[in-house]
Biopython code that builds the backbone (N, CA, C, O; Angstrom):
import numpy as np
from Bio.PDB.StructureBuilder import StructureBuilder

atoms = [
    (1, "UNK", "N", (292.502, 118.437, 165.614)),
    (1, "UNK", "CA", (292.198, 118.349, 167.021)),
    (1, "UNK", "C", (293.007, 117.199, 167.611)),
    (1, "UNK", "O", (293.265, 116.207, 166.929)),
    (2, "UNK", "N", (293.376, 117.317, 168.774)),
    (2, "UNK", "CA", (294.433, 116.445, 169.315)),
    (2, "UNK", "C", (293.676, 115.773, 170.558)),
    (2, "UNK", "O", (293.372, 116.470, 171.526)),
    (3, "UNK", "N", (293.382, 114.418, 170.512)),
    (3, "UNK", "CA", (292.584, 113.385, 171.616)),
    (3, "UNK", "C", (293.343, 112.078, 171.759)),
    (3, "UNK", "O", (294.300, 111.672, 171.100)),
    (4, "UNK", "N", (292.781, 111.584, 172.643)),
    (4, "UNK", "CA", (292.973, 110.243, 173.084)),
    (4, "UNK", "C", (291.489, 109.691, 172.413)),
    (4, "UNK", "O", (290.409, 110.231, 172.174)),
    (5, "UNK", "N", (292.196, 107.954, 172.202)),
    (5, "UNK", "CA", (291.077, 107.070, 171.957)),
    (5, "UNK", "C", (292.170, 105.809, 172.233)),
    (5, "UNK", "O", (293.378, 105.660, 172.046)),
    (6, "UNK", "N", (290.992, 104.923, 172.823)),
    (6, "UNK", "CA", (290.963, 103.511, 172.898)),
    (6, "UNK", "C", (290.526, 102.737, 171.521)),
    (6, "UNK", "O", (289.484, 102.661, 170.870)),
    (7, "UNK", "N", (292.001, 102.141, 171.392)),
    (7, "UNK", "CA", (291.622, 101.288, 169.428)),
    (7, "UNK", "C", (291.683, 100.383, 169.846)),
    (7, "UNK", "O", (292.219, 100.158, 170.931)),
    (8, "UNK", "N", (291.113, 99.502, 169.069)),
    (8, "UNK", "CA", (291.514, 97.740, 169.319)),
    (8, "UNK", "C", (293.097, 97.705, 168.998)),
    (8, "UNK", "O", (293.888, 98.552, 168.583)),
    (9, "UNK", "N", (293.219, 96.198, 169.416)),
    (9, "UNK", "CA", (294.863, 96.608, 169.074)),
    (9, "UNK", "C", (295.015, 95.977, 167.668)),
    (9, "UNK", "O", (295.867, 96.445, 166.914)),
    (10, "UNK", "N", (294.330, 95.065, 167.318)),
    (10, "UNK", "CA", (294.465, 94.928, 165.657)),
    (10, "UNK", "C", (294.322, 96.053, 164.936)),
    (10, "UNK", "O", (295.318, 96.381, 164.291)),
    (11, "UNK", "N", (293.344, 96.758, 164.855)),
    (11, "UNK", "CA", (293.238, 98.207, 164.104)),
    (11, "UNK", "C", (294.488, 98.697, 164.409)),
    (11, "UNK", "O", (295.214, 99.118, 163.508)),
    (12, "UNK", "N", (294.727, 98.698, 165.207)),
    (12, "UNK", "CA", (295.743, 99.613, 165.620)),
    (12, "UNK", "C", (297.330, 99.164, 164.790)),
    (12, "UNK", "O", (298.206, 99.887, 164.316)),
    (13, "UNK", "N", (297.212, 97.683, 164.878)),
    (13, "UNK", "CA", (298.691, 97.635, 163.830)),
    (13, "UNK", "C", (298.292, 97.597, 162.512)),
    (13, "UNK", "O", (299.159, 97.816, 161.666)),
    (14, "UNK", "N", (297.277, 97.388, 162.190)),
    (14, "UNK", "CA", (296.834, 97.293, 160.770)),
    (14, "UNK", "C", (297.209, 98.849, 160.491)),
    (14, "UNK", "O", (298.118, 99.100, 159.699)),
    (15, "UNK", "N", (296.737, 99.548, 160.930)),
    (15, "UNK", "CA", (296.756, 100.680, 160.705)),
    (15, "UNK", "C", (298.273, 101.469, 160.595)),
    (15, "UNK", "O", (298.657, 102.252, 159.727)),
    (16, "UNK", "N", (299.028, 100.930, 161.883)),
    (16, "UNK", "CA", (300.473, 101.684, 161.936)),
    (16, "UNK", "C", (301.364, 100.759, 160.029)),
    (16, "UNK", "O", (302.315, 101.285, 159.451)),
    (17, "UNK", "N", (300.816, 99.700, 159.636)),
    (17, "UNK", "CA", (301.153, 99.209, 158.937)),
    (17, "UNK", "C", (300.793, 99.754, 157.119)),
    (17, "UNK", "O", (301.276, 99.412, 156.040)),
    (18, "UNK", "N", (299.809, 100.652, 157.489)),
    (18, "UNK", "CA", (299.107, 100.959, 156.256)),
    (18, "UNK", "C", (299.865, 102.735, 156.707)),
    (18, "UNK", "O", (299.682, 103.655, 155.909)),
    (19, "UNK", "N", (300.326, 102.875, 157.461)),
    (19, "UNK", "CA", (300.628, 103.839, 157.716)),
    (19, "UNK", "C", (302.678, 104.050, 157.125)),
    (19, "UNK", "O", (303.285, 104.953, 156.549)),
    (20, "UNK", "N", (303.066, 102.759, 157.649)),
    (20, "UNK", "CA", (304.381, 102.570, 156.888)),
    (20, "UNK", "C", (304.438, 102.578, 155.611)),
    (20, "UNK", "O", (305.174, 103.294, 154.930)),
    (21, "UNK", "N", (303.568, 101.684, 155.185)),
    (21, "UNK", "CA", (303.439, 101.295, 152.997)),
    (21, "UNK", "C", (303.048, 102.600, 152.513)),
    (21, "UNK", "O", (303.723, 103.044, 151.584)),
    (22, "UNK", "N", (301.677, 103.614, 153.145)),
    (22, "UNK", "CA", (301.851, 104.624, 152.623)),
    (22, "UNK", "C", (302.291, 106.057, 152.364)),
    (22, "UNK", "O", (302.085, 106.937, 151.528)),
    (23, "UNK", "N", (303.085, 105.854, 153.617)),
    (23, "UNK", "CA", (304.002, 107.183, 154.110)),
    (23, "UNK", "C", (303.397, 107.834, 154.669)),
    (23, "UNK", "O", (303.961, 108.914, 154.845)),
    (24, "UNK", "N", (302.307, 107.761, 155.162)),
    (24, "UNK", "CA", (301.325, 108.873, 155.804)),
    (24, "UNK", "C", (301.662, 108.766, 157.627)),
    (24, "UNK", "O", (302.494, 107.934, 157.989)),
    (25, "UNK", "N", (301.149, 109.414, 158.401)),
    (25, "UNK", "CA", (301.198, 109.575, 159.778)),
    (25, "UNK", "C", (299.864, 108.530, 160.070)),
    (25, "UNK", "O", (298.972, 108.361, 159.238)),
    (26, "UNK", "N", (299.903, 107.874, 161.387)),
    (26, "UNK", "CA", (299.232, 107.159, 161.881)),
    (26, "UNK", "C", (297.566, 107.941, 161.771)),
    (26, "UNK", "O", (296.492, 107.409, 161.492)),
    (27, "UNK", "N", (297.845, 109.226, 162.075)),
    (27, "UNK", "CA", (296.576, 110.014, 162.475)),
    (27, "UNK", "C", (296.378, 110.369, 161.404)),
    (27, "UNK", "O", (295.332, 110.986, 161.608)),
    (28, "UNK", "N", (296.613, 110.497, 160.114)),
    (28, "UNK", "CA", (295.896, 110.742, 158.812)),
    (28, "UNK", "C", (295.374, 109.220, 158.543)),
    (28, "UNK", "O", (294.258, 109.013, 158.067)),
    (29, "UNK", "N", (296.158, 108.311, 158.845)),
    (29, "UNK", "CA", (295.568, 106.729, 158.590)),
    (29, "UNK", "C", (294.013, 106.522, 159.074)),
    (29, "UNK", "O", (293.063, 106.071, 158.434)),
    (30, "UNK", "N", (294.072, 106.959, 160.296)),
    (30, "UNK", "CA", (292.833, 106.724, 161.152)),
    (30, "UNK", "C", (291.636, 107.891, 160.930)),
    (30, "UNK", "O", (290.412, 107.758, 160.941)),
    (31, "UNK", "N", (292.289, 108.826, 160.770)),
    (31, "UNK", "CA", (291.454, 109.931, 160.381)),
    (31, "UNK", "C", (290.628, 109.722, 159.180)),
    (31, "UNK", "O", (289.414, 109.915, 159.114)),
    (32, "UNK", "N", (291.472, 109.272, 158.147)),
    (32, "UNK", "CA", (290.716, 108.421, 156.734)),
    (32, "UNK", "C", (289.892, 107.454, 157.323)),
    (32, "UNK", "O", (288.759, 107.838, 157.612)),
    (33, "UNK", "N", (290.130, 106.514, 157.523)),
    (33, "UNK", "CA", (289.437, 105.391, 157.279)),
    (33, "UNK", "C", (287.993, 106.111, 158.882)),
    (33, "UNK", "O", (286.861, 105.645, 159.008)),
    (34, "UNK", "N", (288.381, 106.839, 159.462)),
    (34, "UNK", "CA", (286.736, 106.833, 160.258)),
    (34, "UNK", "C", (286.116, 107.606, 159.156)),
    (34, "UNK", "O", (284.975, 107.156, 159.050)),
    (35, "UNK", "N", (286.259, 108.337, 158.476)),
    (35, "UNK", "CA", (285.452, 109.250, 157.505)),
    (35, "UNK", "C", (285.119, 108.571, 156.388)),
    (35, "UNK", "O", (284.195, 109.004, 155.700)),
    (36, "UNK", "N", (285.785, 107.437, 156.026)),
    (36, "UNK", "CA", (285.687, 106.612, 154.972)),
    (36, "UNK", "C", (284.722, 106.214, 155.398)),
    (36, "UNK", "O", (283.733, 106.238, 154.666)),
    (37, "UNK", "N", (284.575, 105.537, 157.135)),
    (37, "UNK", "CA", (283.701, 104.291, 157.742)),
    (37, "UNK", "C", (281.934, 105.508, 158.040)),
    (37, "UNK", "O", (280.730, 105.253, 158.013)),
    (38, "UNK", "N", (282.545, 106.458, 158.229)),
    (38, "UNK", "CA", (281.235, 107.302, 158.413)),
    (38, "UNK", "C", (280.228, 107.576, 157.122)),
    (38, "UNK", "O", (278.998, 107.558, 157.096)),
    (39, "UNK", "N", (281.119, 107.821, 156.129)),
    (39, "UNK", "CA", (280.457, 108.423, 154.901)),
    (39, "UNK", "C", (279.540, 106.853, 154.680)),
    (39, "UNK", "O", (278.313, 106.798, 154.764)),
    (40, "UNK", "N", (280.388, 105.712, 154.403)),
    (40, "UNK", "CA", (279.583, 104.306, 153.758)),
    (40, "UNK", "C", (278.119, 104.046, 154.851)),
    (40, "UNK", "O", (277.071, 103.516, 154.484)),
    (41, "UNK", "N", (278.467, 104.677, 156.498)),
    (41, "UNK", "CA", (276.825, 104.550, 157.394)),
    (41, "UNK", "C", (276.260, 105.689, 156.634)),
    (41, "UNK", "O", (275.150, 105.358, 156.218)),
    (42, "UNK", "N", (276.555, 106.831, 156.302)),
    (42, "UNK", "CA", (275.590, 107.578, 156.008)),
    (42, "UNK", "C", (274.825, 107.698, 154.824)),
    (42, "UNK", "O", (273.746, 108.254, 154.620)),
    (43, "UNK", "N", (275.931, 106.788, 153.750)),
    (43, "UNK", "CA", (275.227, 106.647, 152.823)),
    (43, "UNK", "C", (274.197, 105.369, 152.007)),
    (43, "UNK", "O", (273.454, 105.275, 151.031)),
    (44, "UNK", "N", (275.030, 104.028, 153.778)),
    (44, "UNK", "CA", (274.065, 103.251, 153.195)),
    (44, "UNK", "C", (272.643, 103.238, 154.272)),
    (44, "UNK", "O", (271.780, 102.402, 154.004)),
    (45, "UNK", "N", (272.423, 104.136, 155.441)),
    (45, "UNK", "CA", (271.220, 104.496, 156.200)),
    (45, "UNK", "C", (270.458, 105.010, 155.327)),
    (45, "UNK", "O", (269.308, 104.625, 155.539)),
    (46, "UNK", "N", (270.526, 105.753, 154.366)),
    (46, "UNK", "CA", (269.746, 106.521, 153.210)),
    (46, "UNK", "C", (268.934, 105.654, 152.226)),
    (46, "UNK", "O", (267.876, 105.973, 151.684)),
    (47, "UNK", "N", (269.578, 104.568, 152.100)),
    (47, "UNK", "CA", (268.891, 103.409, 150.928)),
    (47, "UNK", "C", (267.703, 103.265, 151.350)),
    (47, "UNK", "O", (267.643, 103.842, 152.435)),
    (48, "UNK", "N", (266.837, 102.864, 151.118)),
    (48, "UNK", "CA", (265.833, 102.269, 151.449)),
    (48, "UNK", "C", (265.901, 100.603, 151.072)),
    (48, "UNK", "O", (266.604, 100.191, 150.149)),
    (49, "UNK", "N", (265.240, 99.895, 151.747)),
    (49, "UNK", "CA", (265.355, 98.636, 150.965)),
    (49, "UNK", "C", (264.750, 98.456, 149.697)),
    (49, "UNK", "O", (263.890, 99.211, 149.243)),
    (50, "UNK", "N", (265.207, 97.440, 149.120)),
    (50, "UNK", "CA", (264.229, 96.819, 147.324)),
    (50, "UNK", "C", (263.360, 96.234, 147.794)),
    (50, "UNK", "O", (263.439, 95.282, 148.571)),
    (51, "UNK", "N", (261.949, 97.001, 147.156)),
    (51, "UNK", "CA", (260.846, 95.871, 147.389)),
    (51, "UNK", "C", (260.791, 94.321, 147.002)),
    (51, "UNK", "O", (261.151, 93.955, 145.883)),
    (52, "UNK", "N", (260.490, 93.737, 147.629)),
    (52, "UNK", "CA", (260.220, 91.884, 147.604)),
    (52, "UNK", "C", (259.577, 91.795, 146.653)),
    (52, "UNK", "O", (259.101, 92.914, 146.461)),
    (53, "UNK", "N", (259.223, 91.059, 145.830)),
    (53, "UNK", "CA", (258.088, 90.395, 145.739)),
    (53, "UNK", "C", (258.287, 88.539, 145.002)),
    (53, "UNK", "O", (259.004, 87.922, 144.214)),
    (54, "UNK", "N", (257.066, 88.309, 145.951)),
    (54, "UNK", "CA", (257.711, 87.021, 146.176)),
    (54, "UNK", "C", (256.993, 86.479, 144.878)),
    (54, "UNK", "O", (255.899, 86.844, 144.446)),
    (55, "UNK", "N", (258.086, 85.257, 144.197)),
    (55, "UNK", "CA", (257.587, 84.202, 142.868)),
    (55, "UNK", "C", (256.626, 83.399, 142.962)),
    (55, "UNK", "O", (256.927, 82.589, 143.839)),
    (56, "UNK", "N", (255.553, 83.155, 142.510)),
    (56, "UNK", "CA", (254.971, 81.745, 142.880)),
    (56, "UNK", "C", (255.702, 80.669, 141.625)),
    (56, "UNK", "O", (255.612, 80.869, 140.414)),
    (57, "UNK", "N", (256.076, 80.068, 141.967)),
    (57, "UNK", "CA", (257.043, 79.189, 141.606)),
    (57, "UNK", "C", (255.718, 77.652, 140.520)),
    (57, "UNK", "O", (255.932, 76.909, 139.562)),
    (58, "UNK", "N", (254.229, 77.953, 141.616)),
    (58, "UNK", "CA", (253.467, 77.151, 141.030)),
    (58, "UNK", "C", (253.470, 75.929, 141.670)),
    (58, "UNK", "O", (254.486, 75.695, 142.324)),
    (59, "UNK", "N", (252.475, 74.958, 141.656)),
    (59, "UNK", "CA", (252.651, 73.447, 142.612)),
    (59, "UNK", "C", (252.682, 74.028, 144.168)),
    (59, "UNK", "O", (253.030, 75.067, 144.730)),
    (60, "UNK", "N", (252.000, 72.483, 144.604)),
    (60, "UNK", "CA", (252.145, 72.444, 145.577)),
    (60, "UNK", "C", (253.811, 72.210, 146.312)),
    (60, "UNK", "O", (254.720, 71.686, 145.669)),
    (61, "UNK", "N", (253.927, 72.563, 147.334)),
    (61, "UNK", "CA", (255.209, 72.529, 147.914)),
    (61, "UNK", "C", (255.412, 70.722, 148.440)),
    (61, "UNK", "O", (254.641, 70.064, 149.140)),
    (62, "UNK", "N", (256.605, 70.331, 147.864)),
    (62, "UNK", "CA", (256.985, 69.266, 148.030)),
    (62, "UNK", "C", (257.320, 68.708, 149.494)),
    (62, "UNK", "O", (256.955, 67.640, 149.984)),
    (63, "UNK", "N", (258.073, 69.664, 150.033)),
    (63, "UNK", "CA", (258.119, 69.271, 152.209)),
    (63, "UNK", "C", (257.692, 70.097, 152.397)),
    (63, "UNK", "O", (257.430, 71.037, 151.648)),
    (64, "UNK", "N", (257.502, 69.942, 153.525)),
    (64, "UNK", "CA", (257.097, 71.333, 154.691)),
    (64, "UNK", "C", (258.631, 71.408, 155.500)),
    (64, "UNK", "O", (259.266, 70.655, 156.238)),
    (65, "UNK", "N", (258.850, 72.929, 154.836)),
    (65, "UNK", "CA", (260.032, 73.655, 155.530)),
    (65, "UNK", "C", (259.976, 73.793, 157.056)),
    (65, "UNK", "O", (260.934, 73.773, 157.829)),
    (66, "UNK", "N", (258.809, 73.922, 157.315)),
    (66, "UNK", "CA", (258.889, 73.797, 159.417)),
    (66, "UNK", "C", (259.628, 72.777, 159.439)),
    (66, "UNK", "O", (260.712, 72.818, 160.021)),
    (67, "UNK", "N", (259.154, 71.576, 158.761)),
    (67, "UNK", "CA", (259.977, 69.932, 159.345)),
    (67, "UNK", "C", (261.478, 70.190, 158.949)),
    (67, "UNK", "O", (261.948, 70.271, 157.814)),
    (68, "UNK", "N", (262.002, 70.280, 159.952)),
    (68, "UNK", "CA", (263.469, 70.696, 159.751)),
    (68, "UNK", "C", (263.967, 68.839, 159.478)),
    (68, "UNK", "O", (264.797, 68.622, 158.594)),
    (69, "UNK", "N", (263.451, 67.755, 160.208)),
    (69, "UNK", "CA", (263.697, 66.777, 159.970)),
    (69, "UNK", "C", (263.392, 66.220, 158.169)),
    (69, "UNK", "O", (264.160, 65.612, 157.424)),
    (70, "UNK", "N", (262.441, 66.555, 157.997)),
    (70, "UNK", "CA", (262.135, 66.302, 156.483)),
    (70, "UNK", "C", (263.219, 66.838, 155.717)),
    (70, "UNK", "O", (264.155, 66.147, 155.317)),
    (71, "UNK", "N", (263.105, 67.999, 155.521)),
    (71, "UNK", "CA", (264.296, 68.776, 154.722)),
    (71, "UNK", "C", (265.766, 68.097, 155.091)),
    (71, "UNK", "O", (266.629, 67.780, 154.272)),
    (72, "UNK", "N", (265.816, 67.986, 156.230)),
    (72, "UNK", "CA", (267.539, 67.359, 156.152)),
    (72, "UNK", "C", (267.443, 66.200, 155.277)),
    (72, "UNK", "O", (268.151, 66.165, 154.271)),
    (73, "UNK", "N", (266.723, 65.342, 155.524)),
    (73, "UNK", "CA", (266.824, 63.982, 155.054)),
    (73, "UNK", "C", (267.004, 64.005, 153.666)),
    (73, "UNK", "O", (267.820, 63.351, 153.016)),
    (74, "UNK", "N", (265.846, 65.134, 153.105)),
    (74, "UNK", "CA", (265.991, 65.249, 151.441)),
    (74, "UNK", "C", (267.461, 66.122, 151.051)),
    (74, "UNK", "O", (267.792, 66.088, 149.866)),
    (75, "UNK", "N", (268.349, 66.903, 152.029)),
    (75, "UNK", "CA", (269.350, 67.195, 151.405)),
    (75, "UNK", "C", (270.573, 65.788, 151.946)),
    (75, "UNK", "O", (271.542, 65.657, 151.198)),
    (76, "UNK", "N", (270.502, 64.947, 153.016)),
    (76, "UNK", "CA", (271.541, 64.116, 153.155)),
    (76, "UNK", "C", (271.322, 63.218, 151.538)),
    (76, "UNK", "O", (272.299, 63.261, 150.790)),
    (77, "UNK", "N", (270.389, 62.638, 151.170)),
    (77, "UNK", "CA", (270.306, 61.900, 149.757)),
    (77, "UNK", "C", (271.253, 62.269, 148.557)),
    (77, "UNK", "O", (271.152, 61.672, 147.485)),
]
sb = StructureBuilder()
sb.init_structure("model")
sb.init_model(0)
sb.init_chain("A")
sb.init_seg("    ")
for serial, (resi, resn, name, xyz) in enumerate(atoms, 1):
    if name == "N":
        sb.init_residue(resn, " ", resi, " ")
    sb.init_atom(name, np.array(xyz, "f"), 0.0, 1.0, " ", f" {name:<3s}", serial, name[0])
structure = sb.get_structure()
């Protein structure tokens, strides 16, 4: 199918450039890589996330992470 599109213009030389090294036409360049870029959304929308679960590590907690002032101080040391 034959269209117009608005590319960025970096894509756009990256592309005419990957298009020189591999002998291919600009529009097989671009044509790949959106199907490349489509397949990796469709296949990483499908994942589900890994369940958490959180460590108890044990002890009481040494700062309180709210105090953003506390914590700096113990990482400037």
């Amino acid at each position: 199918m034959k269209t117009s599109l608005n590319i960025d213009d970096h894509l756009f030389q990256l592309a005419k450039k990957e298009a020189l090294k591999s002998r291919k036409s600009l529009s097989e360049i671009i044509s790949y890589w959106a199907r490349a870029g489509r397949e990796f959304l469709v296949q990483h929308k499908k994942q589900k996330p890994i369940p958490f679960k959180p460590l108890d590590l044990g002890g009481p907690a040494l700062i309180d992470i709210n105090s953003r002032n506390e914590w700096m101080d113990l990482i400037d040391k």
